[in-house]
KETI-454432 format. One record per residue (C-alpha): residue number from 1; residue in three letters; x, z, y. Coordinates in Angstrom, 3 decimals. Each point is the difference from the previous one (the first is absolute). Layout:
BEGIN
<volo><seq>NUM</seq><type>ALA</type><east>X</east><up>Z</up><north>Y</north></volo>
...
// end
This chain:
BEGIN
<volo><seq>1</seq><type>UNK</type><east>-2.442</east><up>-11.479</up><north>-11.237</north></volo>
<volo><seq>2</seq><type>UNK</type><east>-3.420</east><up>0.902</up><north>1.327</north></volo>
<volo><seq>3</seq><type>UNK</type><east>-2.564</east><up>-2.532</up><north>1.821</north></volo>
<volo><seq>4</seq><type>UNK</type><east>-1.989</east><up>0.186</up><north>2.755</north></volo>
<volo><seq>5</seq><type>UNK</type><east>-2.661</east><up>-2.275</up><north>1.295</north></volo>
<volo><seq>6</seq><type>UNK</type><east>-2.279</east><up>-0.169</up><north>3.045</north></volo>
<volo><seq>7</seq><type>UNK</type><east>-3.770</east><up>-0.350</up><north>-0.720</north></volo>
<volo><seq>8</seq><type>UNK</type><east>-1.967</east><up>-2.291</up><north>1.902</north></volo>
<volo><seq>9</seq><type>UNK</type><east>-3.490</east><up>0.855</up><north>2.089</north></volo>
<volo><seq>10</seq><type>UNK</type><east>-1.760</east><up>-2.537</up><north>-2.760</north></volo>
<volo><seq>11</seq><type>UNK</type><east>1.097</east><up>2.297</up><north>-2.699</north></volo>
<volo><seq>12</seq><type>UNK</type><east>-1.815</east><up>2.929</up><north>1.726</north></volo>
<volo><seq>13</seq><type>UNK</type><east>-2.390</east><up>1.374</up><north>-2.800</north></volo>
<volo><seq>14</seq><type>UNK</type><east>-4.006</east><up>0.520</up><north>1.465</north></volo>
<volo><seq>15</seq><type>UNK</type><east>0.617</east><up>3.831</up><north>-0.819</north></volo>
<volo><seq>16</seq><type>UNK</type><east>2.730</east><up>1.154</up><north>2.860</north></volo>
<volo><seq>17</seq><type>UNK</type><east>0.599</east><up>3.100</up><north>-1.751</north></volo>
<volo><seq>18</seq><type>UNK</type><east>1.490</east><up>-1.820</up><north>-3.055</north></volo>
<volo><seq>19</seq><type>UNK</type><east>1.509</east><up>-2.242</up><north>2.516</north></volo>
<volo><seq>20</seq><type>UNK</type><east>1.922</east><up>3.166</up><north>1.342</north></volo>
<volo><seq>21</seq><type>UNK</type><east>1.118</east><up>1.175</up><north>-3.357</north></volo>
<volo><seq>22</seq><type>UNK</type><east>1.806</east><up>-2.754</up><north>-0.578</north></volo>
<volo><seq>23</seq><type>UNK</type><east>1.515</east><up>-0.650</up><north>3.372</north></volo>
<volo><seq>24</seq><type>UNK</type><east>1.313</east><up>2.983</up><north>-0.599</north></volo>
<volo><seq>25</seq><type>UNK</type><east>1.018</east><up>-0.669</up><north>-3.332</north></volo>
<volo><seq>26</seq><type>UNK</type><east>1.625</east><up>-3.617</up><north>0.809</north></volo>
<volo><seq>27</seq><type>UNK</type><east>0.868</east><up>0.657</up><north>3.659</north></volo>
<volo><seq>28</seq><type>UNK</type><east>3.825</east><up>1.397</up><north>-0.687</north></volo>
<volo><seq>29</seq><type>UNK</type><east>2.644</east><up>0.635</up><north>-2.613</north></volo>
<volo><seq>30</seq><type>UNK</type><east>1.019</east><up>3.091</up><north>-0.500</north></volo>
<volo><seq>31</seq><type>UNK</type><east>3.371</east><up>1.769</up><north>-1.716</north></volo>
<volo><seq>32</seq><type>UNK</type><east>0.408</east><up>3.320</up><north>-1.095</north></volo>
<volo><seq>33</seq><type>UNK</type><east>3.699</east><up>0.951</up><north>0.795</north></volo>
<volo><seq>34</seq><type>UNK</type><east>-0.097</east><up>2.894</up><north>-1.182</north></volo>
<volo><seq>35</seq><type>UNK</type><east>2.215</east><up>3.279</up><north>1.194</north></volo>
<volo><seq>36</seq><type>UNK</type><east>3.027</east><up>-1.504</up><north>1.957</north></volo>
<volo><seq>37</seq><type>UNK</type><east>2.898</east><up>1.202</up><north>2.312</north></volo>
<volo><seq>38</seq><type>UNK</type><east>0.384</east><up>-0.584</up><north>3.441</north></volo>
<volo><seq>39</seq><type>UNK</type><east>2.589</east><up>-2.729</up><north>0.633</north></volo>
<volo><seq>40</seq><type>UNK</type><east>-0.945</east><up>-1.812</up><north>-2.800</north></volo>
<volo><seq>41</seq><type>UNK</type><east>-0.854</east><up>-4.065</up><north>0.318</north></volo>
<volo><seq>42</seq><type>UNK</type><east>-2.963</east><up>-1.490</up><north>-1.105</north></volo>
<volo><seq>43</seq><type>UNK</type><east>-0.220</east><up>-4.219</up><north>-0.358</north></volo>
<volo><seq>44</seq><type>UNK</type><east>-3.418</east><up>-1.295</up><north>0.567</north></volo>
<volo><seq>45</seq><type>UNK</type><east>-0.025</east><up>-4.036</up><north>-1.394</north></volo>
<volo><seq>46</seq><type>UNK</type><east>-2.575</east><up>-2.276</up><north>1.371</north></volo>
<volo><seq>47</seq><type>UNK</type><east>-1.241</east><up>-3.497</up><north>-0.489</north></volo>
<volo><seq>48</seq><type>UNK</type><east>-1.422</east><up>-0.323</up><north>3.320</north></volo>
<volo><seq>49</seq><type>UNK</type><east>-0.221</east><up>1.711</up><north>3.183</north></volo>
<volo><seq>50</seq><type>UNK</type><east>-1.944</east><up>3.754</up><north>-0.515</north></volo>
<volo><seq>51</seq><type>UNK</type><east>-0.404</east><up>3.202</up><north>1.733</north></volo>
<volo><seq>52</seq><type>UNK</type><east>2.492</east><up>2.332</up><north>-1.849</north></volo>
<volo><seq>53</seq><type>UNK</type><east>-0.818</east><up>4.001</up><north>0.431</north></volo>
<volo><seq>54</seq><type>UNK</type><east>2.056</east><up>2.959</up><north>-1.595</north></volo>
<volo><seq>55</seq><type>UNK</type><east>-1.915</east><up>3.194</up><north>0.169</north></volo>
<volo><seq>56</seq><type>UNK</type><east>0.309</east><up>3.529</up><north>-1.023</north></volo>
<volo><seq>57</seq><type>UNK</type><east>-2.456</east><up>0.817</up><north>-2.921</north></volo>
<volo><seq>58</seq><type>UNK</type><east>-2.205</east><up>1.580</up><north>2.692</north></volo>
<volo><seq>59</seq><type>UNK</type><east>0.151</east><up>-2.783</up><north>2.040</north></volo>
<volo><seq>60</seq><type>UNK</type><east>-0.898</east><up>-2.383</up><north>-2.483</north></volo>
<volo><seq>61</seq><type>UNK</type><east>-3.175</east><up>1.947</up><north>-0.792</north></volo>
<volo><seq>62</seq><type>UNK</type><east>-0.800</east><up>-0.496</up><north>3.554</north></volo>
<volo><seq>63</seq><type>UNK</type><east>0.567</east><up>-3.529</up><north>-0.111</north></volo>
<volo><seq>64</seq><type>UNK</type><east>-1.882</east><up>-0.851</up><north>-2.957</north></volo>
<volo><seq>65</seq><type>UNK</type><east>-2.808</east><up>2.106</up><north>1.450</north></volo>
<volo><seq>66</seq><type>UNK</type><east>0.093</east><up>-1.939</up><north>2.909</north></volo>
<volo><seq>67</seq><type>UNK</type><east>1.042</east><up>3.022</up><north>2.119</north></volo>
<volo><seq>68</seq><type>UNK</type><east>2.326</east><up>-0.590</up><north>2.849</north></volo>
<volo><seq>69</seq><type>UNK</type><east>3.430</east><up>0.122</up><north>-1.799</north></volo>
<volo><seq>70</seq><type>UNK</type><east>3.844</east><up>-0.438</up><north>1.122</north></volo>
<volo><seq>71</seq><type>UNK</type><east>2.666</east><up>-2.176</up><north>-2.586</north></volo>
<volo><seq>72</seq><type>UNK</type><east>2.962</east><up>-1.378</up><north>1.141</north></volo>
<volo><seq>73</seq><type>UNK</type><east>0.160</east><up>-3.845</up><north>-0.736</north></volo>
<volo><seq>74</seq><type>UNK</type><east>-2.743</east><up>-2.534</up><north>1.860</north></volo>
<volo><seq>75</seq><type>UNK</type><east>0.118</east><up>-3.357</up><north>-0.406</north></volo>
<volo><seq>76</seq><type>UNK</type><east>2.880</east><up>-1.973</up><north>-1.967</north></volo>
<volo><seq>77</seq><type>UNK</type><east>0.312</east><up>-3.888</up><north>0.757</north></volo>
<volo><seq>78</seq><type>UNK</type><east>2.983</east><up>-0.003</up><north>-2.515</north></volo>
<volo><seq>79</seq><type>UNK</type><east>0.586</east><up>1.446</up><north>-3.136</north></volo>
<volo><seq>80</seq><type>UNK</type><east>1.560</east><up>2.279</up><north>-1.305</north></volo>
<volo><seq>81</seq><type>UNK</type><east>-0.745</east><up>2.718</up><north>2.615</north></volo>
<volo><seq>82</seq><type>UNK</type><east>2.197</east><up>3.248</up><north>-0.636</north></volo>
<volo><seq>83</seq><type>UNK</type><east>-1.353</east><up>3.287</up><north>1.397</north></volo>
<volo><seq>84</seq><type>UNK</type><east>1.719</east><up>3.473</up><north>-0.276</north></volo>
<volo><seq>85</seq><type>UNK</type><east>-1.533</east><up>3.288</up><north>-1.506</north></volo>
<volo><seq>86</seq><type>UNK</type><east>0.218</east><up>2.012</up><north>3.327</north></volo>
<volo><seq>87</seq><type>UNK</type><east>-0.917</east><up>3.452</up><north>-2.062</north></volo>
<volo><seq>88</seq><type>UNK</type><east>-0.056</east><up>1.349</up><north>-3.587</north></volo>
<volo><seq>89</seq><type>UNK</type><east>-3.508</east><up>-0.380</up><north>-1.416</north></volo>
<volo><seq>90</seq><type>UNK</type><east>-2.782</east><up>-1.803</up><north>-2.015</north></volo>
<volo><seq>91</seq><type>UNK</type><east>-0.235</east><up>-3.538</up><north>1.878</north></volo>
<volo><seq>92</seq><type>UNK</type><east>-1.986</east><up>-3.340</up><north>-0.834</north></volo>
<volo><seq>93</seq><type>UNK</type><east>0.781</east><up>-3.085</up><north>1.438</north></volo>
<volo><seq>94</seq><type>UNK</type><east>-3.580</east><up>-2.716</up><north>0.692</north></volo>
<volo><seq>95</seq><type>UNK</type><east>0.404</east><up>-3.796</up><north>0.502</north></volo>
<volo><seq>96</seq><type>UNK</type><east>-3.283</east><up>-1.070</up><north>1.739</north></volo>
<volo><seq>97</seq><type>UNK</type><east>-0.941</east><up>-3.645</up><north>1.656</north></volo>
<volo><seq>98</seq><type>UNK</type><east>-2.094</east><up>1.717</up><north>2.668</north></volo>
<volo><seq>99</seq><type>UNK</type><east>-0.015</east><up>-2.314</up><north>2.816</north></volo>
<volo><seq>100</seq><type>UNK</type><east>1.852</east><up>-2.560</up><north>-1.714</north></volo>
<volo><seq>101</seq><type>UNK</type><east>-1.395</east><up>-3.443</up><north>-2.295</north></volo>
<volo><seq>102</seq><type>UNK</type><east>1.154</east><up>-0.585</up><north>-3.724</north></volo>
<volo><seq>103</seq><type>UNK</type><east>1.027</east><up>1.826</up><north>-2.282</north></volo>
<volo><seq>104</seq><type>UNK</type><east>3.104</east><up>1.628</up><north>-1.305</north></volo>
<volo><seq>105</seq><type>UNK</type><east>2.289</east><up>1.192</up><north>-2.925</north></volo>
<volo><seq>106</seq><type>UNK</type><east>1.312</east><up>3.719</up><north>0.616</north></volo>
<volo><seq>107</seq><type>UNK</type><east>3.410</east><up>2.141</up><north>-1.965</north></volo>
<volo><seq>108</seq><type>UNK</type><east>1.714</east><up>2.845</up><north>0.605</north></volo>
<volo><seq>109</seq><type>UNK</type><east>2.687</east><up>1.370</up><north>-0.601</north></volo>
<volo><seq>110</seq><type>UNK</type><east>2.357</east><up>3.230</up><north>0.716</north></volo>
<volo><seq>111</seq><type>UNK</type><east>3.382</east><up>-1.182</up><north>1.215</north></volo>
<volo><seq>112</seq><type>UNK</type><east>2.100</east><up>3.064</up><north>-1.509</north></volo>
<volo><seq>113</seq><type>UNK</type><east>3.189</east><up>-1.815</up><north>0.732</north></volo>
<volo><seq>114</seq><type>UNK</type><east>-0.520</east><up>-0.207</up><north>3.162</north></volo>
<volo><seq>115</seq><type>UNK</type><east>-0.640</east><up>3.810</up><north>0.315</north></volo>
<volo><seq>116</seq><type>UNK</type><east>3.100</east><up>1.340</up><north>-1.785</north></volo>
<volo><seq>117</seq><type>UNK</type><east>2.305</east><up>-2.983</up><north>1.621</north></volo>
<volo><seq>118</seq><type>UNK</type><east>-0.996</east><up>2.223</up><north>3.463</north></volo>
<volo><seq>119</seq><type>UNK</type><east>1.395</east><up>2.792</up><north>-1.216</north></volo>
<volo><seq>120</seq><type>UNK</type><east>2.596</east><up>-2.146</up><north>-2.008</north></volo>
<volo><seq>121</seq><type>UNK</type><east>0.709</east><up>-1.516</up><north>3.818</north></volo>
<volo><seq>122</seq><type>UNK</type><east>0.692</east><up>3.448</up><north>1.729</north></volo>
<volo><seq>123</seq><type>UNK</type><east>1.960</east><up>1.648</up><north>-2.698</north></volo>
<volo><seq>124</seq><type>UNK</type><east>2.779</east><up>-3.162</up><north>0.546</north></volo>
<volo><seq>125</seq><type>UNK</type><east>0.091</east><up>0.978</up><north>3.811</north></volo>
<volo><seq>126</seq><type>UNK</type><east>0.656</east><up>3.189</up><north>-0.752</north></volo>
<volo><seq>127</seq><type>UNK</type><east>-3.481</east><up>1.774</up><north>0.515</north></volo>
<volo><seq>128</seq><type>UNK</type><east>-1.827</east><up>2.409</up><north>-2.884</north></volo>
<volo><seq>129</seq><type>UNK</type><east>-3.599</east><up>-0.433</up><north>-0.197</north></volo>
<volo><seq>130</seq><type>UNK</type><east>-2.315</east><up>2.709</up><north>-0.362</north></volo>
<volo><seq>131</seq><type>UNK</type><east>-3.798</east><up>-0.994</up><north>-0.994</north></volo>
<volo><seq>132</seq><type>UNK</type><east>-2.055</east><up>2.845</up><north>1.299</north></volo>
<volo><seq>133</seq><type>UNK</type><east>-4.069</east><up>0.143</up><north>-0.800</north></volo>
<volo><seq>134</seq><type>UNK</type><east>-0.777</east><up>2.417</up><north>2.957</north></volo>
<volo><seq>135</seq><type>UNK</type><east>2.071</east><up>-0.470</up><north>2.880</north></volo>
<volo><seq>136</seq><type>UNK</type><east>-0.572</east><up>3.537</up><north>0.840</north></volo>
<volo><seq>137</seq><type>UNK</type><east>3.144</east><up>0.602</up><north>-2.195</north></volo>
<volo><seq>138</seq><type>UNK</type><east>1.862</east><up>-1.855</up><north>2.519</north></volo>
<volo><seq>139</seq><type>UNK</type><east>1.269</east><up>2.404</up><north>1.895</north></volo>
<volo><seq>140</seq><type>UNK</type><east>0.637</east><up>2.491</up><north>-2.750</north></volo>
<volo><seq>141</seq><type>UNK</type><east>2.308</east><up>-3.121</up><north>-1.922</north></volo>
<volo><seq>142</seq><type>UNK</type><east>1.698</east><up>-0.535</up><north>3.269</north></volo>
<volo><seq>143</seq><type>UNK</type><east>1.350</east><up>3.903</up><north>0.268</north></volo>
<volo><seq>144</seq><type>UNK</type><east>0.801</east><up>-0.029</up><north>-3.598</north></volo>
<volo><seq>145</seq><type>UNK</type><east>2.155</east><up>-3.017</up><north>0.456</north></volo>
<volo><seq>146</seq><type>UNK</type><east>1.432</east><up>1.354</up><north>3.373</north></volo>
<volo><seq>147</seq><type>UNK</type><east>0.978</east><up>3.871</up><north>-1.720</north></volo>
<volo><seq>148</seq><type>UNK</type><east>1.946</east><up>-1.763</up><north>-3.035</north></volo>
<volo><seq>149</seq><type>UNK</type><east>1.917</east><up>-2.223</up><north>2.570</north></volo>
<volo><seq>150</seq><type>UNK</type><east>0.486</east><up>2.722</up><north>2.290</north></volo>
// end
């Protein structure tokens, strides 16, 4: 489990440049997820209250840059906060206590369960799944599927 602080004003160092370096460096905690699959779950544990963001790789560079970024996630008052992978990819979630007092204690996890009980869940009603990484191969599935039921 990872920890995360705030820094108080008195703790400012004289030079502001070092003061910035580690801002950045204590200001959020960050975890690589690595390639994942759209649908998948990921489980984000937290001691206290904290701003929660899941971000594409590119994203994340943006954030950590301090370049205007989108995530899904915000601000969790409970824990644990579960957020979906909306698209295959390189994604990062970051636990930060921007706005907030204290401190907290940050995990995550991948809920893989969860993902294959989805597909578990619409096999029993009678429903195949098909994962698809470009949904331009939509249409083309659907005909395929339509010509050997035809």
């Amino acid at each position: 489990m990872a920890y995360l602080e705030t820094v108080n004003d008195s703790q400012k160092p004289d030079n502001n440049l070092l003061w910035l370096k580690r801002m950045r460096a204590l200001n959020f905690l960050q975890f690589d997820l690595g390639s994942r699959q759209r649908g998948e779950i990921v489980e984000v544990t937290l001691t206290s209250g904290s701003n929660v963001r899941l971000m594409t790789s590119s994203e994340f560079s943006n954030y950590r840059n301090g370049r205007r970024h989108q995530f899904i996630g915000g601000l969790a008052k409970q824990s644990p906060i579960r957020l979906q992978i909306p698209s295959s990819g390189h994604w990062y979630v970051a636990v930060n206590m921007q706005g907030l007092r204290g401190s907290t204690r940050a995990s995550v996890r991948l809920d893989q369960l969860a993902f294959l009980l989805e597909e578990q869940d619409a096999n029993e009603l009678g429903l195949n799944v098909v994962w698809v990484e470009d949904f331009s191969s939509v249409a083309q599935l659907l005909k395929k599927i339509g010509d050997t039921n035809a």
